[in-house]
N, C-alpha and C positions, 0 to 999 in steps of 0.2 A: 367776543368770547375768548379769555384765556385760554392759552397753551404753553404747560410747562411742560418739562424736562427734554430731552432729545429732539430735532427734527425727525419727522416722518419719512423712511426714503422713500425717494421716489418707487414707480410700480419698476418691474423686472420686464423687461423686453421678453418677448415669447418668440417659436418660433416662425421664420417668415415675418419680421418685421424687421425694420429697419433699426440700427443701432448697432450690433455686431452679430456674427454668423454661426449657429449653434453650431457643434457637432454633429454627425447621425446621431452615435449614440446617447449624446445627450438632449437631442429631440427628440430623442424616442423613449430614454427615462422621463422627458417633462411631460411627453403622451400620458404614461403610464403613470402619471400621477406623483412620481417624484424624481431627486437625481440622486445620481452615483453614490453621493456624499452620504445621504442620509439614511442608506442600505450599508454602508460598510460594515468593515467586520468588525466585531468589539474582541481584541485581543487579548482575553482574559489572560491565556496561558501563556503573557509572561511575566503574570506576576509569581506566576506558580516555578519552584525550585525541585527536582529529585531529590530525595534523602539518602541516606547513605546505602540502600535494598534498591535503590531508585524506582522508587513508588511517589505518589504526588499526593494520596491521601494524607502524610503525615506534613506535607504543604501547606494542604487545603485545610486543615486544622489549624496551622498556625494563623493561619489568617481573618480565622474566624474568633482563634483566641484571640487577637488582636484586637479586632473591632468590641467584641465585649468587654474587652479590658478598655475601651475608653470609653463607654456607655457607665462603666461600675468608675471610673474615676474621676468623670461629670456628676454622676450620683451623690456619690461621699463626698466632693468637697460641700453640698448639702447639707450634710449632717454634721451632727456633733461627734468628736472624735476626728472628724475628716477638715476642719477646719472651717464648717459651718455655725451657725448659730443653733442655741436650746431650741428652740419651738419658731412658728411660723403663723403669724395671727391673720392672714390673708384667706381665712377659710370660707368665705364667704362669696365666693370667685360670680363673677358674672361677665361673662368671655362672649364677644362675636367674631366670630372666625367668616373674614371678607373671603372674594373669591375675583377674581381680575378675569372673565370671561370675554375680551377682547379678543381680537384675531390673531394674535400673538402666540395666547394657547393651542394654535394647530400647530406649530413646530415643534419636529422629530427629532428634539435632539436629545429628550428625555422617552423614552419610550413607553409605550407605541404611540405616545405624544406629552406634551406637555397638563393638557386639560386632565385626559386620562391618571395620571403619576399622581398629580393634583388630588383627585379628587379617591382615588386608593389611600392616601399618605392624610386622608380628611377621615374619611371612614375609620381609617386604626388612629387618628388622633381622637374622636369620638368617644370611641370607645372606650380608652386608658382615659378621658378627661373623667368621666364619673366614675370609674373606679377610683380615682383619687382624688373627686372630690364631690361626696357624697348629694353634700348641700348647696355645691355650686348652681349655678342657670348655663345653659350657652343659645346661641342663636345662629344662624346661616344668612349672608348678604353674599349679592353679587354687583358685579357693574359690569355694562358692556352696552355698546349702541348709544354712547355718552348718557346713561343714565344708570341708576342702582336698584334692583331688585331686592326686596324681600321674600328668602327661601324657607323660613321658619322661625317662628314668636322665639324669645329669649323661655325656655321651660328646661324644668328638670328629665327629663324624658327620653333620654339616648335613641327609642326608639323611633321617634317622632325624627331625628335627624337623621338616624342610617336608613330610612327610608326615602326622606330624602333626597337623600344625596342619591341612593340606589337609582330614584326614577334622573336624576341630571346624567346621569353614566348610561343609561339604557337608551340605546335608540329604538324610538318608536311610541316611546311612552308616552308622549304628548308634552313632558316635561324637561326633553333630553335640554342641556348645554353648549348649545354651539358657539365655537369663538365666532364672534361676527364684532365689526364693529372697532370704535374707542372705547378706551375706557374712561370712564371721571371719577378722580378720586376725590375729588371736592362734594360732587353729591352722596359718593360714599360715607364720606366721612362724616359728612352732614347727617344721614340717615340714623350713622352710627350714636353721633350726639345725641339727635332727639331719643332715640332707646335708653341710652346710658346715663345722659345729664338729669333725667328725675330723679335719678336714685338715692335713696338715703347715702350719707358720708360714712358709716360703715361698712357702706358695699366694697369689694374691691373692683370695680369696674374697667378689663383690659379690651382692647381692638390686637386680631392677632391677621394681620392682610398677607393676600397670597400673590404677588404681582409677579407678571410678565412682560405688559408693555413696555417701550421704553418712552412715553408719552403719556399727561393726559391733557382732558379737553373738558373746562370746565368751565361754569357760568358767571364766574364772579373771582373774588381774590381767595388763594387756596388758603394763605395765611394768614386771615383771619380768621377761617376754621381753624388751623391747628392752636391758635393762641385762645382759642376754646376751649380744644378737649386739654391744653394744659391746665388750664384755670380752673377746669371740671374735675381734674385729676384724674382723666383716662388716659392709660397705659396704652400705647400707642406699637406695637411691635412689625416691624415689614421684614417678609423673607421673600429676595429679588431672583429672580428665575433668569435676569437677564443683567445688564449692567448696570452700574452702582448709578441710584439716580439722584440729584442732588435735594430735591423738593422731600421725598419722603425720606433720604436718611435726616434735614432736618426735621421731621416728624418725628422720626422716631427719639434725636435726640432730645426736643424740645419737651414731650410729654415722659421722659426717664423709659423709653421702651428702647426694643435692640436694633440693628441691622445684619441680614446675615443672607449670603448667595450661597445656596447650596450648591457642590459639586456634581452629584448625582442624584437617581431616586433614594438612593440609602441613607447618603448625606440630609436628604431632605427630610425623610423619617425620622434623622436621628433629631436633627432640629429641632422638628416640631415636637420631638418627646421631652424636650427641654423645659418643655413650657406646660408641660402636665404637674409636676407641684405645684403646692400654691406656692405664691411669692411669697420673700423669704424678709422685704416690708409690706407692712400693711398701713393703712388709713387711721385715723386717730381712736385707741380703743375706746369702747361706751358699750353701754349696757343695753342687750337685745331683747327686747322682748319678743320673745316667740310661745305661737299655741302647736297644742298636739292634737289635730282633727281627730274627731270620733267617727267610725262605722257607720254611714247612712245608707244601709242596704236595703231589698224586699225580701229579706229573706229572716227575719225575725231577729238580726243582728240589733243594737240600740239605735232609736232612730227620734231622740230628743227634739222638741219644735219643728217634729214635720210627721204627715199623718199618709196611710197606705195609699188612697187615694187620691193622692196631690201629682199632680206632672213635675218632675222634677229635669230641673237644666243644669246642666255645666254651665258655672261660669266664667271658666276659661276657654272653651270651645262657642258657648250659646249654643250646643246641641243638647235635644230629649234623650236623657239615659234612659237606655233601656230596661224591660221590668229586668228584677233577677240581678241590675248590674251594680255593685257597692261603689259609693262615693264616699270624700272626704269628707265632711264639713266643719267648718270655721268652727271651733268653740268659743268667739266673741260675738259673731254675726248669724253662724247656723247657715252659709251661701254654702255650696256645693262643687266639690274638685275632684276630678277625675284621676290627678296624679301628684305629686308630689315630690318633691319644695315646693313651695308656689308663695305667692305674696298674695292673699287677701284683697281682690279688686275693691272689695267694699269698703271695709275697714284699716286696710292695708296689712294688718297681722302677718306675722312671715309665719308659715305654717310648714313643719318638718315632722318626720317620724322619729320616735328614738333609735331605729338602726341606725338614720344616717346620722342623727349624735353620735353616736356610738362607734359608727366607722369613720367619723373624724376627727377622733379623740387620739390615733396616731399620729397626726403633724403637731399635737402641742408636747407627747412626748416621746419622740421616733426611737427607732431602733441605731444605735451607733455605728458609728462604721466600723468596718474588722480591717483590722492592718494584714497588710501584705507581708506572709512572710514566705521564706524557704525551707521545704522539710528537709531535715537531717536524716530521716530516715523513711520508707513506707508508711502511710496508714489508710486509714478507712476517712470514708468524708460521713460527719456526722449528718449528713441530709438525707444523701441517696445511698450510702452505701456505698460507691465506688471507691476503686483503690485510685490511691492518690503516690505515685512514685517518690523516691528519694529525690532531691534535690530539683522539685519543682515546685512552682507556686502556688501556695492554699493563703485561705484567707481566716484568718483566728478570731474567733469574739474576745473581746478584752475582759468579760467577766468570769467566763468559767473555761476562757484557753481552749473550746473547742474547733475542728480544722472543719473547713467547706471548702468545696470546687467555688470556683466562679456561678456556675449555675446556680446551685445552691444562694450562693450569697445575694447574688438577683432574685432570685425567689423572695427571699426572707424580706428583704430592703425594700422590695417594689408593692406585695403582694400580702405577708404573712404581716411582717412586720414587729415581728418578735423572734428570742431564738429559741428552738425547741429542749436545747439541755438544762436553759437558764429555767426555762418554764417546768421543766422535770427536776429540777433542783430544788426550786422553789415547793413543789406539789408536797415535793418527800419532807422537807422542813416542815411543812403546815401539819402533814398528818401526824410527821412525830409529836409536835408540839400540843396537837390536842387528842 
């Protein structure tokens, strides 16, 4: 059995054993379930400076403008205007986000642990992945105990994942996540192929891993898995919670994905929020064919090749819908879907609603970035309303020269995706015009 990356240290002498002689009071924090170290204080205030009243709120703001001024500068170089590209044909996202459940995730250096931060920093990546990308899929893997678990099908479903995840974070669930264990990222990754490698060549197919260990422990040669998921052309991306390991940064660069150690848990959010566009390449463009399921309710909605008295199943679940409950169905095959994107088991059809067209029709033509400039004098922020002082930073749309806060400009870029004066500019031309 292969073993890459790191040697394993050895175990930690306790106390009353031979080797060297605790301290009390460090035998008596190792009682207590931890040492000194990992209790310490986190000395936020000295990042923090008095301002000239010596107050520290107007500190504690700068630092917060700080951090949003590079979330808004990672954004824009995104877009057009900011020295990104016109549009982004990657919309089609089918993302498995690993999870390294190894005994590695009990350490305290991320609080109130590793696992925990992990699985917080999953939940809000979740959530932002389907809002931005409507018609994407995602799935849930783990490994731990040198083998890889399956958390959840590749489905359109956010809710199907924050649930989830909800029961690996709750103890007592019957489902909790304990670090226990190796991890193998060769059966991971394996697991991740067979999910990934069927998929049509227009898919965009990414692996997005959460590691900790500095090890893994796998059955066979790691690297002929990754000269798979090259050849398969999955996006391979690792964020290392520990030190840089040399097996999965070549991973990451072998299949065109990242490598990145986060510093903190904020660090680690901001990361992961890196990877909620879609890529900015995509897979060779071709022509989709997609159906728009119809209404198969009991409740007198349209209900084409299928009749009151039929039992009808999900066949993405293989569960009885209940009466009363409205399904999709296939308009090539007439099978039955509970939720939606889905791919067609029978027929294979990729089957979407027109919202999620509709709400992805912002990545082919985004909103531009607004330049940073310096007011000359007071004004109002066209968003909320706030005053925006002389000779500080607002951010201008380049078509109608209107000012935003930072806020504001997050709103609009992440959420709205359009600008509200340009869109009232526009309204007043249409009605003069007819």
């Amino acid at each position: 059995m292969a073993n890459y990356g790191f040697a394993k240290p050895s175990a930690r002498p306790t106390a009353g054993t031979s080797g060297y002689r605790l301290q009390d009071e460090d035998a008596a924090a190792l009682s207590g379930g931890g040492f000194r170290w990992e209790s310490q204080f986190e000395r936020s205030w000295e990042a923090l400076a008095e301002d000239e009243e010596g107050r520290l709120a107007g500190a504690v703001g700068r630092l917060e403008q700080a951090r949003k001024r590079r979330h808004r500068l990672a954004a824009a170089a995104l877009l057009p205007g900011g020295g990104g590209r016109a549009s982004k044909l990657g919309m089609m996202r089918h993302l498995l986000l690993c999870l390294d459940c190894s005994e590695t995730m009990g350490l305290a250096d991320l609080k109130p642990c590793r696992l925990a931060a992990c699985l917080s920093a999953m939940r809000n990546f979740v959530s932002g992945f389907f809002d931005q990308n409507p018609i994407g899929q995602l799935g849930v893997l783990l490994t731990r105990r040198k083998l890889a678990e399956r958390v959840t099908e590749l489905t359109g479903n956010p809710r199907r994942h924050l649930d989830a995840l909800k029961d690996l974070a709750q103890a007592g669930s019957g489902k909790t996540a304990r670090p226990e264990g190796e991890a193998s990222f060769q059966n991971l990754l394996e697991m991740a192929y067979d999910t990934l490698g069927p998929l049509p060549g227009h898919a965009c197919k990414e692996v997005l891993v959460l590691v900790s260990a500095l090890s893994t422990c796998d059955p066979g040669d790691i690297g002929a898995t990754i000269s798979k998921l090259a050849k398969a052309r999955i996006r391979c991306s690792v964020i290392s919670l520990s030190a840089d390991i040399r097996v999965l940064r070549k991973l990451a660069q072998a299949t065109g994905g990242t490598y990145s150690v986060p510093l903190d848990a904020v660090h680690l959010s901001d990361i992961m929020s890196s990877f909620l566009p879609p890529p900015a390449s995509a897979p060779d463009p071709a022509l989709i064919k997609m159906g728009f399921p119809y209404s198969a309710g009991q409740d007198g909605q349209e209900q084409p090749r299928s009749k009151q008295d039929v039992i009808r199943i999900c066949a993405c679940h293989g569960t009885v819908l209940s009466a009363g409950a409205t399904a999709h169905a296939c308009p090539q095959c007439a099978c039955l879907y509970c939720e939606l994107p889905v791919d067609c088991r029978i027929c294979g059809l990729s089957l979407a609603s027109a919202a999620h067209l509709a709400r992805s029709y912002q990545h082919l033509f985004p909103l531009k970035a607004f330049a940073e400039v310096t007011l000359a004098a007071s004004t109002g922020c066209c968003g909320c309303g706030d005053r925006l002082g002389a000779n500080t930073e607002a951010y201008q749309c380049s078509d109608c020269r209107s000012h935003y806060c930072i806020d504001c400009d997050r709103l609009l870029h992440d959420s709205l995706h359009s600008c509200p004066v340009c869109l009232q500019t526009l309204s007043v031309k249409t009605t003069i015009a007819t």
